[in-house]
N, C-alpha and C positions, 0 to 999 in steps of 0.2 A: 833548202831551196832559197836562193837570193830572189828578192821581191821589192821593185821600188815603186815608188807610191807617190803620185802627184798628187798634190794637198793643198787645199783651202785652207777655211778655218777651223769650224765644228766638224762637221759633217766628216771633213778629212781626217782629223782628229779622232774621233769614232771609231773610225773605219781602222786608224792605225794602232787604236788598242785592241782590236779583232784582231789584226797580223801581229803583231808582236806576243798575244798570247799561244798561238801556236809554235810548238817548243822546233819544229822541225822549219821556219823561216827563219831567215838572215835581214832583218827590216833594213833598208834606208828608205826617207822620207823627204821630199824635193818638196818644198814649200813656195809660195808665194810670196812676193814681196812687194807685190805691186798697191799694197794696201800701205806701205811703212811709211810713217809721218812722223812732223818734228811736233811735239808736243811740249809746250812748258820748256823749252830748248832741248828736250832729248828726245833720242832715237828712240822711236816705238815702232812694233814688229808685231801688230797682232795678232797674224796667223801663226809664225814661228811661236809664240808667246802661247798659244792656244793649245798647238799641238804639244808644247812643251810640258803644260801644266796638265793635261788629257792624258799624256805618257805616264806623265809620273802621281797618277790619280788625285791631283793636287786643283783640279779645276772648278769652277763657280758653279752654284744651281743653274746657270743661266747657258752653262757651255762654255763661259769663256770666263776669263779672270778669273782669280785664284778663290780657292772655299776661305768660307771662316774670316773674310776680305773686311776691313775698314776702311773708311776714305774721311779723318780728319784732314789729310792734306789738302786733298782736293776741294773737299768745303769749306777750309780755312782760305782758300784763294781766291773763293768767292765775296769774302768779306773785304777786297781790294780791288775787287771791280773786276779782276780776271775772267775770261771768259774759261770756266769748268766744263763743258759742255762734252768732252772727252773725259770718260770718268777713268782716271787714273789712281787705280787704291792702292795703300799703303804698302804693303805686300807687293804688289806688281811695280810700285814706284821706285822700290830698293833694285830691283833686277833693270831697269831700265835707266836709273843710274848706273848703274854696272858696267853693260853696253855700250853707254855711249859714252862715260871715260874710258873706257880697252881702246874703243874705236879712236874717239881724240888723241889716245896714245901711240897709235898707227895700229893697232888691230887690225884684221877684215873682219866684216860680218859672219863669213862661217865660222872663224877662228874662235869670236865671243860665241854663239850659237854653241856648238862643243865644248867649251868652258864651263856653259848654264846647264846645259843638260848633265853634263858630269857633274855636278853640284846638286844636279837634283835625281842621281843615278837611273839614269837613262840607260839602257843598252843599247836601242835600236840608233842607228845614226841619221841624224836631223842637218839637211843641207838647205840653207837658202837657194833658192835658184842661182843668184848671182848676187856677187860682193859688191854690184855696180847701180848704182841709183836708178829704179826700174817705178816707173809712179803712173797708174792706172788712172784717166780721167776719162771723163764722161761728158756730153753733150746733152745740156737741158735745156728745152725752153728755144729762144728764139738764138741759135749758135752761140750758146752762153755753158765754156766749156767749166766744168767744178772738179774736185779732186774727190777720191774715191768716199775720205772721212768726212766732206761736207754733204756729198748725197749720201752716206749712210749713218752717221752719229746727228749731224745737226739737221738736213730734212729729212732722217727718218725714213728713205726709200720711198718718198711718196712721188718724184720728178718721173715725166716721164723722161724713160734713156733714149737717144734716137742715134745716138754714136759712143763708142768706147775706140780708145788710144791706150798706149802704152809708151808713155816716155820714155827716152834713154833704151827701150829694149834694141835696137838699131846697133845700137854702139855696146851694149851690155855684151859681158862674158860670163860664160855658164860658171860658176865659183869651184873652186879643186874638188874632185870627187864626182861630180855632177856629171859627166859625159862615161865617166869607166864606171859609178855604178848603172846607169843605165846599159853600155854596152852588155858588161857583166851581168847582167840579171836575166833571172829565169823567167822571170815573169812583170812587166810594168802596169799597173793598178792605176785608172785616174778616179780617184777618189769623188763620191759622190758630193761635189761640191757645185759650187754655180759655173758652170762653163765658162759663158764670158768674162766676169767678175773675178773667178780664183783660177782656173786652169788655162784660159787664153793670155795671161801674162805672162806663164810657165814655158806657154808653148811659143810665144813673140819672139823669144830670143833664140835666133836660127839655129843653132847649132844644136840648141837642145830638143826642139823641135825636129829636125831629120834623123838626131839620135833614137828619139821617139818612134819616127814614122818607117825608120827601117827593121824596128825591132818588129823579131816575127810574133811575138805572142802580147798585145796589148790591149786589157778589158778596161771599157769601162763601164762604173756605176749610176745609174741614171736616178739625179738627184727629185726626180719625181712621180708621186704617185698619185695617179687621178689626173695626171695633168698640172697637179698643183706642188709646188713645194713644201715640204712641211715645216721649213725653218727659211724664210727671208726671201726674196726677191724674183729670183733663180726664175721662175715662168712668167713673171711681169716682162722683166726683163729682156728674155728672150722672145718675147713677143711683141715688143717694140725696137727690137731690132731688127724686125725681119724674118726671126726662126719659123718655121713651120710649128704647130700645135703639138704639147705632151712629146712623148720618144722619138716623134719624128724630129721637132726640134733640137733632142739631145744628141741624136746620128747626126742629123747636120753639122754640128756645132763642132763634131769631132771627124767629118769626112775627111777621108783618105789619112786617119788619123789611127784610128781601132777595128781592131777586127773581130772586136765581142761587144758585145753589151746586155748588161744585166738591167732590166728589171721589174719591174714590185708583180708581185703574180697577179694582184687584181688587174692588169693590163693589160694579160696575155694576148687579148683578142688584137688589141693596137698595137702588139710586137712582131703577131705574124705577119701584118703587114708592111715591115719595113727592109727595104731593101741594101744590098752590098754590107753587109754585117751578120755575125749570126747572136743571133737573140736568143739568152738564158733568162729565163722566168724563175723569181725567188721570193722570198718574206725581205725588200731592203730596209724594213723599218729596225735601225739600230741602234735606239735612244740608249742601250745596255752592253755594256761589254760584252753580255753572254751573246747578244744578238748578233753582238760585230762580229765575235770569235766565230760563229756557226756558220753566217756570211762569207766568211774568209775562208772557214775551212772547203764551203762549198767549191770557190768560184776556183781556188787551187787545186782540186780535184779532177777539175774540168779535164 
């Protein structure tokens, strides 16, 4: 079964060690990039970087950045008055040099992406959305627009959001592979990530988006349960945007977008009442691969 898989960072991540263990799917993985900044002068790819090190069971206590992580470099640059405030460890700073000499050397972004995973034997294939400079900003405050790593590494997710943009997606092209795995797939997955934040930049750039909305069979995971998120922002957010409360905001979020949606069974009673969608009730708590795998095997069954 070919299955591709719209991907945040954690969450998406997760979710893509659940499909990739099931020996009878063909993974690709369309990520985000609306999160990528110039840090300390290089290209950094968090969520690509996320899913990367999540594949190859190489990831932080934390979900993200790499196990076993030190950051002399970054606390040495603090001693020069550098603003550190993006913690870039040791370990993740070697692969993001990498990246952004391939790329200075004319690389694309998928090209390095495929590079790093085959160096960190990857099988499932990990595609940036687009090779094209795609940069997610937000509206805080009195039309004081910020970039996605100032409201979430330096305030911490505490603004509130009252708009999201997506730069460059207008003029952005889906990156090689991106439009024929999706046609080709049996099945397209949006990963239980934050809607607006990791899957509405995915979905900004048109062509990837009608690829999406024409394909007959697309679930998605609804990143919350109780109403609340259990990793970052995801129902803040949607709720200063305007979404409607709990699953009704996550159907919104993806109207005229999917035709399934999963989730957490404690919510059953607020699934049945949501309309133009059909609603699978399951366990989405998948802090564990065993969990993700079981998850995956479900909603594939379907």
């Amino acid at each position: 079964m070919k299955v591709v898989e719209l991907s945040g960072g954690v969450g998406g991540a997760r979710m893509a060690v659940g499909l990739a263990s099931l020996p009878a799917v063909d993974l690709t993985v369309i990520v985000n990039v609306g999160d990528d900044e110039e840090i300390h002068g290089l290209h950094v790819s968090p969520d690509i970087d996320t899913v990367t090190y999540t594949l190859a069971r190489r990831h932080g206590p934390q979900g993200w950045g790499r196990a076993d992580e030190t950051f002399n470099v970054n606390n040495e640059l603090g001693r020069f008055g550098v603003d550190n405030t993006f913690l870039l460890g040791d370990l993740d700073l070697a692969l993001n040099l990498f990246r952004t000499n391939r790329i200075a050397a004319g690389a694309s972004l998928s090209t390095v992406t495929g590079e790093v995973t085959s160096a960190f034997d990857i099988l499932p294939t990990v595609l940036p959305v687009s090779d094209d400079r795609v940069r997610t900003e937000l509206m805080v405050g009195e039309a004081n627009w910020i970039s996605f790593q100032e409201y979430f590494v330096v305030r911490k997710t505490q603004d509130l959001v009252s708009e999201v943009r997506f730069t460059g997606a207008d003029a952005a092209s889906p990156a090689p592979r991106v439009i024929e795995s999706i046609h080709l797939a049996d099945h397209v997955l949006i990963a239980p990530s934050n809607p607006p934040l990791s899957i509405w930049p995915i979905l900004a750039i048109e062509e990837v988006r009608q690829a999406v909305v024409t394909h007959p069979r697309v679930t998605a995971i609804s990143p919350l349960i109780g109403g609340k998120a259990l990793k970052g922002p995801a129902d803040r957010v949607m709720g200063s945007l305007g979404l409607p409360l709990g699953n009704f905001g996550v159907a919104k979020a993806y109207e005229g977008v999917i035709n399934r949606l999963v989730v957490d069974s404690s919510d059953l009673v607020d699934a049945d009442m949501i309309d133009g969608v059909d609603v699978i009730s399951s366990d989405t708590r998948i802090g564990e691969p065993e969990e993700a795998m079981r998850l995956a095997q479900e909603i594939l069954e379907l």
